[in-house]
C-alpha positions in Angstrom: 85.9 80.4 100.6 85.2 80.0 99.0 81.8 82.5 102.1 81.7 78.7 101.4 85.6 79.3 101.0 87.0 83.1 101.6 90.4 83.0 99.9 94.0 81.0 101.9 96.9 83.0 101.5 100.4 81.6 101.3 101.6 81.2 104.9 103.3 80.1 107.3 102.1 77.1 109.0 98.5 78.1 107.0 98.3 81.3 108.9 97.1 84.3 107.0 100.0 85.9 105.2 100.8 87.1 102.0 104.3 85.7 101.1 106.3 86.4 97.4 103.7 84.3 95.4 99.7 84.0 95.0 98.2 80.9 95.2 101.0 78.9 97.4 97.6 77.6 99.3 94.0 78.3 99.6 91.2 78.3 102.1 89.5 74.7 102.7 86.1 75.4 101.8 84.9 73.0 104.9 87.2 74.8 107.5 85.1 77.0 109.7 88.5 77.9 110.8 91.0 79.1 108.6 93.3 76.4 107.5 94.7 76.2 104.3 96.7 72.7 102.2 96.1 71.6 99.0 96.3 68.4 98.4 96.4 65.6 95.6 92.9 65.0 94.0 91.6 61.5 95.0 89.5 59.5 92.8 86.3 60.6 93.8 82.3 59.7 92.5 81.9 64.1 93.3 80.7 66.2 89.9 83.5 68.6 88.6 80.8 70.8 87.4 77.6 72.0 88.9 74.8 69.4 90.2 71.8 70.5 87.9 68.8 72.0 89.7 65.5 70.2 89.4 61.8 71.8 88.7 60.5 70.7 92.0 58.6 73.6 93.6 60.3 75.8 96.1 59.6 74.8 99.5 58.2 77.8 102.4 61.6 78.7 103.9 62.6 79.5 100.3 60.1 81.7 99.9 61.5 84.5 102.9 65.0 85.0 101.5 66.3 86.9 105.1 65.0 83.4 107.2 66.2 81.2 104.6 69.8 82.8 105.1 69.6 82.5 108.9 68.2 79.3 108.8 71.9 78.6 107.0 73.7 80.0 109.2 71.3 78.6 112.6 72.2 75.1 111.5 75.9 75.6 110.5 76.0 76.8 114.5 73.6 74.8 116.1 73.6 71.2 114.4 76.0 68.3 114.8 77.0 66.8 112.2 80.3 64.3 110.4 81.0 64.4 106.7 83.8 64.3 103.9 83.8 67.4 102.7 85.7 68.0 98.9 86.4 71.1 97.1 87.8 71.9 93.7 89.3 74.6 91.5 91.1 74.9 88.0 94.5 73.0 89.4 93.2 71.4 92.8 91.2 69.4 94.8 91.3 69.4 98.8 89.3 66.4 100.7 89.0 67.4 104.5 86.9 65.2 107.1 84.5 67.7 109.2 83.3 67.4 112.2 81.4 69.8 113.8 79.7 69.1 117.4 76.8 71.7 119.5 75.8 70.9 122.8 73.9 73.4 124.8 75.9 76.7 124.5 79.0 75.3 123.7 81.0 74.1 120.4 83.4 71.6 119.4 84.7 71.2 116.0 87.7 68.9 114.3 89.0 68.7 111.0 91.6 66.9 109.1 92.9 66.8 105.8 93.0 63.4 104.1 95.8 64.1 101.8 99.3 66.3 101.7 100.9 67.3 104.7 99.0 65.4 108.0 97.0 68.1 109.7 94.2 69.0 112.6 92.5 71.7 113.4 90.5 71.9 116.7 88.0 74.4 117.3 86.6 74.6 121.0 84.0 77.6 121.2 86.7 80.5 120.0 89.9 78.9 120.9 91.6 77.5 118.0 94.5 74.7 117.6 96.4 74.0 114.2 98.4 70.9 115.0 100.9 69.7 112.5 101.7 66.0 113.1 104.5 65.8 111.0 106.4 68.7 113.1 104.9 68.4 116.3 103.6 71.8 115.9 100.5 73.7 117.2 99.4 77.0 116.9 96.4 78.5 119.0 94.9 81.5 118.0 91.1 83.0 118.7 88.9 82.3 115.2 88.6 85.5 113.3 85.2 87.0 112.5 84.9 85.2 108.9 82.6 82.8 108.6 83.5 79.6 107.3 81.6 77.0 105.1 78.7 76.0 105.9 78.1 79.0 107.5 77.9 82.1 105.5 79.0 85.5 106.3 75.5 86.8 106.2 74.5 86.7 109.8 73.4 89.9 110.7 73.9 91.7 107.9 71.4 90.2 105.4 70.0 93.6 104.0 73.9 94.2 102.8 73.7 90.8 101.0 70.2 92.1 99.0 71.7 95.5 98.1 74.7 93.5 96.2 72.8 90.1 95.1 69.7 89.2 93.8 67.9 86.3 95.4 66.6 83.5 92.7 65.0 80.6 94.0 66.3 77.3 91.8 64.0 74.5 92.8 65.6 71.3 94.5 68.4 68.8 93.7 70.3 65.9 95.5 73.8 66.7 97.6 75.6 63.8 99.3 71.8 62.0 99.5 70.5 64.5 100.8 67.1 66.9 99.4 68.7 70.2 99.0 66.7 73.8 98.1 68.6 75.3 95.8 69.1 79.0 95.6 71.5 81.1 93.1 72.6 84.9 94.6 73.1 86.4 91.3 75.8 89.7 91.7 73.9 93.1 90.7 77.3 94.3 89.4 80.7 93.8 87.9 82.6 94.0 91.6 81.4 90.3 92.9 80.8 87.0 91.9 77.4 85.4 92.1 77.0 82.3 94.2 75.2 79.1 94.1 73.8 77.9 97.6 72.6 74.4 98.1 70.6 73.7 101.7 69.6 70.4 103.2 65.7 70.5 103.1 65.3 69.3 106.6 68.0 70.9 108.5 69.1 74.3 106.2 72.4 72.8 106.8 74.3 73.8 103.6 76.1 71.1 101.9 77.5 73.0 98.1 78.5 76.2 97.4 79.7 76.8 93.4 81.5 80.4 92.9 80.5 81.5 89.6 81.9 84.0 87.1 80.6 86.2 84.2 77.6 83.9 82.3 77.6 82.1 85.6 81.2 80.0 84.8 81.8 77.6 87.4 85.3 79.4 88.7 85.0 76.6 92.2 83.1 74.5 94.0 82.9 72.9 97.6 80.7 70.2 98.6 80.2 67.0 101.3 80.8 64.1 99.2 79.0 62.1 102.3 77.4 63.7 105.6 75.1 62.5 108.8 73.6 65.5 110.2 72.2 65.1 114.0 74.8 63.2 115.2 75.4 62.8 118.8 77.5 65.7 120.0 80.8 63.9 120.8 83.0 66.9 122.8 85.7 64.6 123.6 87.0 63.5 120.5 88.2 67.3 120.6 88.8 67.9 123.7 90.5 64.6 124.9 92.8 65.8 121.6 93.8 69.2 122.8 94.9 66.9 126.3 97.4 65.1 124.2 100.2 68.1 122.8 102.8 67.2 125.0 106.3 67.2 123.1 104.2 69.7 120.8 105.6 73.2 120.0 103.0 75.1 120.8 102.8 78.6 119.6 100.7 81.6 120.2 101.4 84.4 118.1 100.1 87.4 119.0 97.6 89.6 117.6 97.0 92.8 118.4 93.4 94.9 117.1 93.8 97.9 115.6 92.9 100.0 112.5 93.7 101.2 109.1 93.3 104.6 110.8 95.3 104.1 113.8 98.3 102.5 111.9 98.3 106.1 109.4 96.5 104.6 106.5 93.0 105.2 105.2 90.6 103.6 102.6 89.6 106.1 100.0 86.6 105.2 97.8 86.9 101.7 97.9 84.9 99.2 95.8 80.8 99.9 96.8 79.3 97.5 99.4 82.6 96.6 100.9 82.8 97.5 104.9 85.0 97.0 107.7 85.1 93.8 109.4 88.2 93.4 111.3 91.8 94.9 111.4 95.4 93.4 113.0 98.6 93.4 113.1 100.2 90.2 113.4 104.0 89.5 114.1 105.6 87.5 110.6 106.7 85.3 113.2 105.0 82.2 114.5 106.7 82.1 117.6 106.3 86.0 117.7 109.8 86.7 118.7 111.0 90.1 119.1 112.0 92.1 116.3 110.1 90.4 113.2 108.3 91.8 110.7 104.8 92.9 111.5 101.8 92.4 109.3 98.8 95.1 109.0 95.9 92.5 108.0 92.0 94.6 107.2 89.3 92.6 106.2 86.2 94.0 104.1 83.3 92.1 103.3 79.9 92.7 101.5 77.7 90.2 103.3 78.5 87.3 101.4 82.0 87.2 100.8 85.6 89.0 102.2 88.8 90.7 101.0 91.4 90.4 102.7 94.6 93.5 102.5 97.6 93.4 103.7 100.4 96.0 104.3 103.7 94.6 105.3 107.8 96.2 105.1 109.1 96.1 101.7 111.4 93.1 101.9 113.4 92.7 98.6 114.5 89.6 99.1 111.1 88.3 99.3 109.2 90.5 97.2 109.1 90.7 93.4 107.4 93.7 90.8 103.9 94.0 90.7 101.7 90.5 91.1 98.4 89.7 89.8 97.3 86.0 89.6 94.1 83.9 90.6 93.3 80.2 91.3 89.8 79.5 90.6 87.2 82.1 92.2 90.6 83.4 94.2 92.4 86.6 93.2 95.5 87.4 94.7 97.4 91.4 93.7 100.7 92.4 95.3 102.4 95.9 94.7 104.9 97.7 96.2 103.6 101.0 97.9 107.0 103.2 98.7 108.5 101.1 101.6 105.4 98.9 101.9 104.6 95.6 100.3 100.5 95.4 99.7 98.7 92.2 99.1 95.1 92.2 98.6 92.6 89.1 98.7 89.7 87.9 97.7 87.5 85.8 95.5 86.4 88.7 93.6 87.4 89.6 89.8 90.6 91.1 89.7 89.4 94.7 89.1 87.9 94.8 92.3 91.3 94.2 93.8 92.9 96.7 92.1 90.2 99.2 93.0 90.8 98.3 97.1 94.8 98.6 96.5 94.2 102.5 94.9 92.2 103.3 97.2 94.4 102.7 99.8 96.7 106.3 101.0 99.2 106.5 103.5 97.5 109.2 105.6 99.3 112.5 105.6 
């Protein structure tokens, strides 16, 4: 998520919420959405490790970290593009097809996973569809303010990225077929993980992100396996889709903006860099009927990469003791707080985690 995927919590239907166990399901690194299924891993000609780095010479755009960033993030928004895309952790792999479509001021994007349980997700500008094949199911919901791969948080707020990462140029290797400038963000502290950013020399569209831990361990990856960038922008193979969900369920749950203030809760000292993104609550409910649990949901992010914490009724059925697990570059830490259930997210260490649920105080 890794920013190439931000972390999938166990859900319902893939939605966002913390359930009794970490890791039930994780972000798809491709989905500029939010969808979430882990599937079986394929035989695949796609590196488990990282793709070495060449000693060709840095192109220009390299050179100006802040343009090389927007460039990213220009082409993840602007280009259309088709590929496979495949990410990997310690116990998974997830293959996804991506398609991603720009024409004039509008967007169009489909994805589907090529393994586990048969899924789409259809993007049209804000307006997002999960549809479930299997239970003729379809949620639509507006896309949160996350980027997804192969965009990267950082638009906007690149001087927050610099304060927390030093930028250091890697030379040039080969993604998918493609010429890629290869860049490593190397964390300036103990509260992040450093990332390793691969762009497509022509477009800046990026094709790899690898998550990497303490003496740059490869914790996860995400890469296109195969990708044509500059295809022709084909609307309708989303839009004639989102004309066929008749005899669908179609759900809208409802979400509702708020704040950690407004709901009687404040962040005390939390982990340095970390700032408010976006905060919900959002009905436990699919369907949103009345009466179900409500989830608080406040999402903090340094530039580069999110954590996610959620406050939820104590439910003992479905809640254990205290929780701390990870998948890969994802750590997950539950813990009850009197008559509140707390999850916190994030592919950042564990400490970090622990740090955002402490500093969280039921205001007085």
């Amino acid at each position: 998520m890794p920013v190439l995927r931000v972390p999938l919590k166990p859900s319902v239907h893939g939605r966002d919420w913390p359930a009794g166990r970490p890791g039930a399901a994780r972000w798809a690194a491709a989905a500029s959405l939010g969808l979430g299924l882990a599937v079986a891993a394929p035989a695949l000609a796609q590196p488990a490790g990282p793709v070495p780095a060449t000693s060709s010479p840095v192109s220009a755009p390299v050179s100006d970290a802040r343009a090389w960033l927007q460039r990213v993030n220009d082409a993840a928004r602007l280009r259309s593009y088709e590929g496979t895309l495949v990410s990997s952790d310690a116990r998974s792999m997830m293959v996804w097809r991506v398609a991603h479509y720009a024409d004039g001021g509008q967007q169009a994007e489909r994805i589907d996973a090529l393994g586990g349980e048969p899924l789409t997700v259809l993007r049209y500008n804000d307006v997002v569809h999960k549809v479930w094949l299997r239970t003729r199911v379809a949620e639509v919901e507006q896309r949160d303010a996350r980027a997804r791969f192969p965009a990267l948080p950082a638009a906007g707020s690149e001087q927050q990225v610099f304060e927390w990462y030093e930028w250091q140029p890697k030379g040039a290797a080969r993604v998918a077929g493609h010429e890629a400038e290869v860049v490593l963000l190397k964390a300036r502290d103990a509260a992040r993980f450093s990332q390793r950013l691969w762009a497509e020399r022509g477009s800046g569209l990026l094709l790899r992100v690898d998550i990497l831990g303490p003496g740059e361990q490869l914790l996860e990856w995400a890469a296109f396996s195969d990708i044509l960038i500059g295809v022709r922008p084909r609307m309708h193979a989303v839009t004639d889709q989102l004309r066929r969900l008749d005899g669908y369920r179609v759900l809208r749950p409802a979400v509702l903006p708020t704040s950690l203030d407004n709901e009687g809760w404040q962040l005390q000292a939390p982990p340095p860099g970390f700032r408010p993104v976006q905060c919900a609550k959002r009905s436990l409910d699919p369907a949103g009927a009345a009466g179900a649990p409500v989830v608080l949901q406040a999402i903090y992010s340094d530039g580069l990469t999110h954590v996610s914490l959620f406050i939820e009724p104590f439910d003992a059925k479905r809640h254990q003791a205290e929780v701390a697990g990870s998948i890969g570059a994802t750590h997950t830490y539950m813990a009850r707080r009197d008559d509140q259930w707390v999850t916190v997210m994030g592919d950042v260490p564990m400490e970090t985690l622990k740090r955002f649920a402490s500093a969280l105080q039921k205001k007085r």
